[in-house]
C-alpha positions as CSV (number, residue, x, y, z in Angstrom):
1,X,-38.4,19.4,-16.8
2,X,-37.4,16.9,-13.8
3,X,-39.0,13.7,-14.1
4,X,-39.6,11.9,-11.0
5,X,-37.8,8.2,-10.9
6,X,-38.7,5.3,-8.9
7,X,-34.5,4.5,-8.4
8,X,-31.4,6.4,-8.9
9,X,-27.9,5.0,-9.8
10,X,-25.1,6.3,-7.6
11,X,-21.7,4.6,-8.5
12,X,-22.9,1.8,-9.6
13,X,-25.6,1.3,-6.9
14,X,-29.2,1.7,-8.0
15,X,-30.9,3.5,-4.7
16,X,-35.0,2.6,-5.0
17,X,-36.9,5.8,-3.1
18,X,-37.8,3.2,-0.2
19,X,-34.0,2.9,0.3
20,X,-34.7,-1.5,0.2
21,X,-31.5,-2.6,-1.8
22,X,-33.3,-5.3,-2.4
23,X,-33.2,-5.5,-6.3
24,X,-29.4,-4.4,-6.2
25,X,-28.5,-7.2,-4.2
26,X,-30.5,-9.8,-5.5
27,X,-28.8,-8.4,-9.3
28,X,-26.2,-8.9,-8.0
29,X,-26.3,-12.4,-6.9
30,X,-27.5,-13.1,-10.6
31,X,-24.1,-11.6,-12.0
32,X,-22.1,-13.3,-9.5
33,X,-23.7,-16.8,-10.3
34,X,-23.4,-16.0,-13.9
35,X,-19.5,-15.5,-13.4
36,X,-19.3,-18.6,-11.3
37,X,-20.8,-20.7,-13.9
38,X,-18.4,-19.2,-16.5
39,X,-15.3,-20.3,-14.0
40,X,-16.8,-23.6,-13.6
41,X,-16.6,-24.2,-17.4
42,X,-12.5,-23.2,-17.9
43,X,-11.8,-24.7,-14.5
44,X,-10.1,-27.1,-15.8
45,X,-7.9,-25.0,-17.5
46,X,-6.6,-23.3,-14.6
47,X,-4.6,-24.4,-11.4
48,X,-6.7,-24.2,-7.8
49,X,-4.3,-21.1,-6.7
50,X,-5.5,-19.5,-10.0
51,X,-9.1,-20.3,-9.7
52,X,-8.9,-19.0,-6.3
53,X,-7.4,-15.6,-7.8
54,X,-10.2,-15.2,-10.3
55,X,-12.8,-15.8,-7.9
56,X,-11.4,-13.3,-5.2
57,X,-11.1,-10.3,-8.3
58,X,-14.4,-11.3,-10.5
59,X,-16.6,-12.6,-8.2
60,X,-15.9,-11.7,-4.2
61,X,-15.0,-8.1,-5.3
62,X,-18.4,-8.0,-7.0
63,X,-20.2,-9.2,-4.4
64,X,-18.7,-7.5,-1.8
65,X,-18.8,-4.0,-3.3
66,X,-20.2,-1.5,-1.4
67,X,-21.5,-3.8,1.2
68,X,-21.7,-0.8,4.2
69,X,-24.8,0.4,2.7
70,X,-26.9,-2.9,2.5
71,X,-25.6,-5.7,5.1
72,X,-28.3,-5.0,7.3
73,X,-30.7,-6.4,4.6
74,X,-33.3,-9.4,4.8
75,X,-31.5,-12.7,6.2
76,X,-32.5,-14.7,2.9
77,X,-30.7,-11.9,1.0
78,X,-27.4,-11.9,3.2
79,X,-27.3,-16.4,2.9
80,X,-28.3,-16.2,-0.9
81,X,-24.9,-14.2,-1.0
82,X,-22.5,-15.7,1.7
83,X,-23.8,-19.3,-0.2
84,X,-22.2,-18.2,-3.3
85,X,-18.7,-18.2,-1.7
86,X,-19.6,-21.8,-0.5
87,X,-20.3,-22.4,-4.9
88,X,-16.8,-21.7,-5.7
89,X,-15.2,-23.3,-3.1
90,X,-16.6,-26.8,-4.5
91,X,-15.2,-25.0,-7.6
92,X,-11.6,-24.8,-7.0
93,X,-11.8,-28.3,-5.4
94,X,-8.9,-27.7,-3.3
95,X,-9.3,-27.9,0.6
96,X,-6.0,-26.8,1.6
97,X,-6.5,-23.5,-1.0
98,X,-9.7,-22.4,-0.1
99,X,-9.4,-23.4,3.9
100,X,-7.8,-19.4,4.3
101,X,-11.3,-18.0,2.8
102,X,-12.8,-15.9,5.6
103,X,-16.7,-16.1,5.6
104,X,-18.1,-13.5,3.5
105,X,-20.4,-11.9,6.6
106,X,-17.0,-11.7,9.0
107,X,-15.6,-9.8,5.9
108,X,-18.6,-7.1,5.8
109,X,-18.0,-6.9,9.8
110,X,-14.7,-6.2,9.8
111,X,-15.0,-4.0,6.9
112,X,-18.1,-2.1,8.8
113,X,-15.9,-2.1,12.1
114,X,-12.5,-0.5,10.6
115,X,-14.6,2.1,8.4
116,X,-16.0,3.1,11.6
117,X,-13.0,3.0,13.1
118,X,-11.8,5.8,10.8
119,X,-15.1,7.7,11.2
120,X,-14.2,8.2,14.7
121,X,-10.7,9.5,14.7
122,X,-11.7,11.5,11.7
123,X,-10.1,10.1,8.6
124,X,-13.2,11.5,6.6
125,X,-14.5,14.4,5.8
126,X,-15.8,16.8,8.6
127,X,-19.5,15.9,7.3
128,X,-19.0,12.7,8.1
129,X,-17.1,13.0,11.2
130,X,-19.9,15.7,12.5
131,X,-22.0,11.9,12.0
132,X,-20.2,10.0,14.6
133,X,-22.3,10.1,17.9
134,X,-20.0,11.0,21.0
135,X,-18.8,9.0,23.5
136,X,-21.5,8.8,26.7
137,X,-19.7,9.9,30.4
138,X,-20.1,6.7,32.4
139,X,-18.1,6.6,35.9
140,X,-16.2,3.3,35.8
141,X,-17.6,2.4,38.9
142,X,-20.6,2.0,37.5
143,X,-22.0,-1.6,36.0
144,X,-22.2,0.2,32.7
145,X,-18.5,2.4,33.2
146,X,-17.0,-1.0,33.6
147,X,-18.1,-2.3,30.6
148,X,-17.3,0.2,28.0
149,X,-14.1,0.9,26.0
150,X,-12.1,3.9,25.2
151,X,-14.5,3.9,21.5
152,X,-17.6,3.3,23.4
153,X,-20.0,5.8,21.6
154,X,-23.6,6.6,22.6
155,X,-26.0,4.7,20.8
156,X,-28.4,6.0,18.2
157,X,-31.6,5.8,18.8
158,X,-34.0,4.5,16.1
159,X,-38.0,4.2,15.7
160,X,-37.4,2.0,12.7
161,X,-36.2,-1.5,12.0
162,X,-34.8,-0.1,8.4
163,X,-32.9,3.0,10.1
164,X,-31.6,0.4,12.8
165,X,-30.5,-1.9,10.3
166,X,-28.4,1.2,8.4
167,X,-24.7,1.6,8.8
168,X,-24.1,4.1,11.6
169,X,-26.8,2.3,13.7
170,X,-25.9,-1.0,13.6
171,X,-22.0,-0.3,13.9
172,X,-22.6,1.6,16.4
173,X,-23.7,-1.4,18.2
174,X,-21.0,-3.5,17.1
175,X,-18.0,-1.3,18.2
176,X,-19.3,-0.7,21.7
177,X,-19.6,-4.7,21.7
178,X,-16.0,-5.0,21.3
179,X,-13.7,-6.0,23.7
180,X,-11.6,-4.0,25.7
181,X,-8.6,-5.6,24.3
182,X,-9.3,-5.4,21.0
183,X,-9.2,-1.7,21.1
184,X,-6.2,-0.2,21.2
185,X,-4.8,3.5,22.8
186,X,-4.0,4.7,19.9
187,X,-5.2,5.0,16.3
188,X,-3.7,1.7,14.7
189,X,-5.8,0.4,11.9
190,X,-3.5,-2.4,11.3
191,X,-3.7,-3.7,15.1
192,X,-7.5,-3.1,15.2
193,X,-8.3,-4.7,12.0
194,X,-6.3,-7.7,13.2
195,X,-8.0,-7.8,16.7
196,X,-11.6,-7.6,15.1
197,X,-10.5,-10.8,12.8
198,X,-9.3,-12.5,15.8
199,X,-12.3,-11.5,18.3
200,X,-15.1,-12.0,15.7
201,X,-13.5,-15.5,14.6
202,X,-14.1,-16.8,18.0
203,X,-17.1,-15.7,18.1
204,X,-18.3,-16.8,15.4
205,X,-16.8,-20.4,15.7
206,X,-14.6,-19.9,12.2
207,X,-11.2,-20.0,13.9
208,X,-9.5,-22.3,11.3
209,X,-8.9,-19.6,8.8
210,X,-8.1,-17.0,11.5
211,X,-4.9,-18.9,12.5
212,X,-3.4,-17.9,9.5
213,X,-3.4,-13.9,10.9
């Protein structure tokens, strides 16, 4: 006999049936604080570069884990996390270690951006690729032709703030953002991965780290 649940786990994820990741990420912000407060205790036995190791494999890899399906949560939920990075740079106490960190949110943006990226010239599955909206028929003469990129895809309409917020959606929105530039002729991950670093850097004001690219 099936018994209905309230949440299922999927690889690690526990999915409520309101789809609100809510009490995923918040446990996870709770494991990651726990494993910062363990670092913080053998600091001392440990050199910055190390520290800044373990924080990138125990902690950022934690926290950033499977980010696609829940960075368009609650602000307070998205700074609760990004403040944790913040925690372990006081931490490793080392300026000129931790000065190459790239913000936690440009991470999940870039990550959103290149999976995307792959979506569309079909380095999935065809279920997935059958997801991908196409790309609208604008005359470049037009105000709204001139403005679009060769990945400019039609936007997905929404009646919801919580479908709007999902993955597709929202990256959607952020590819056809993009500058022409940034987008290349052909499918180059490399190049396009580098280009979103640079472009959303700026834009961002966090250009210190993005020198290093």
């Amino acid at each position: 006999m099936l018994v209905i649940q309230s949440q299922l786990a999927v690889l690690g994820i526990d999915v409520r049936c309101d789809l609100n990741p809510r009490d995923y990420i918040e446990a996870v912000i709770k494991t990651a604080s726990r494993k910062l407060g363990v670092l913080n205790k053998v600091r001392r036995f440990f050199t910055p570069q190390q520290l800044l190791l373990l924080y990138k494999t125990q902690v950022r890899f934690c926290v950033e884990y499977c980010s696609l399906l829940w960075d368009g949560s609650a602000k307070y939920l998205m700074e609760a996390l990004d403040r944790l990075q913040q925690r372990a740079v006081g931490i490793i106490g080392d300026v000129e270690v931790t000065n190459t960190l790239e913000p936690l949110r440009l991470r999940r943006e870039i990550a959103a951006l290149s999976v995307f990226y792959r979506l569309y010239h079909g380095e999935c599955s065809e279920e997935l690729f059958s997801l991908i909206p196409a790309s609208p028929f604008l005359h470049r003469s037009t105000r709204a032709g001139s403005r679009c990129h060769r990945l400019t895809v039609t936007s997905i309409p929404s009646r919801t703030k919580k479908f709007g917020n999902s993955f597709l959606c929202r990256t959607a929105k952020k590819l056809n953002s993009l500058p022409a530039h940034v987008v290349s002729s052909s499918y180059k991950l490399g190049a396009f991965k580098r280009g979103v670093k640079r472009h959303l850097a700026g834009w961002h004001g966090e250009g210190d780290w993005c020198s290093s690219f």
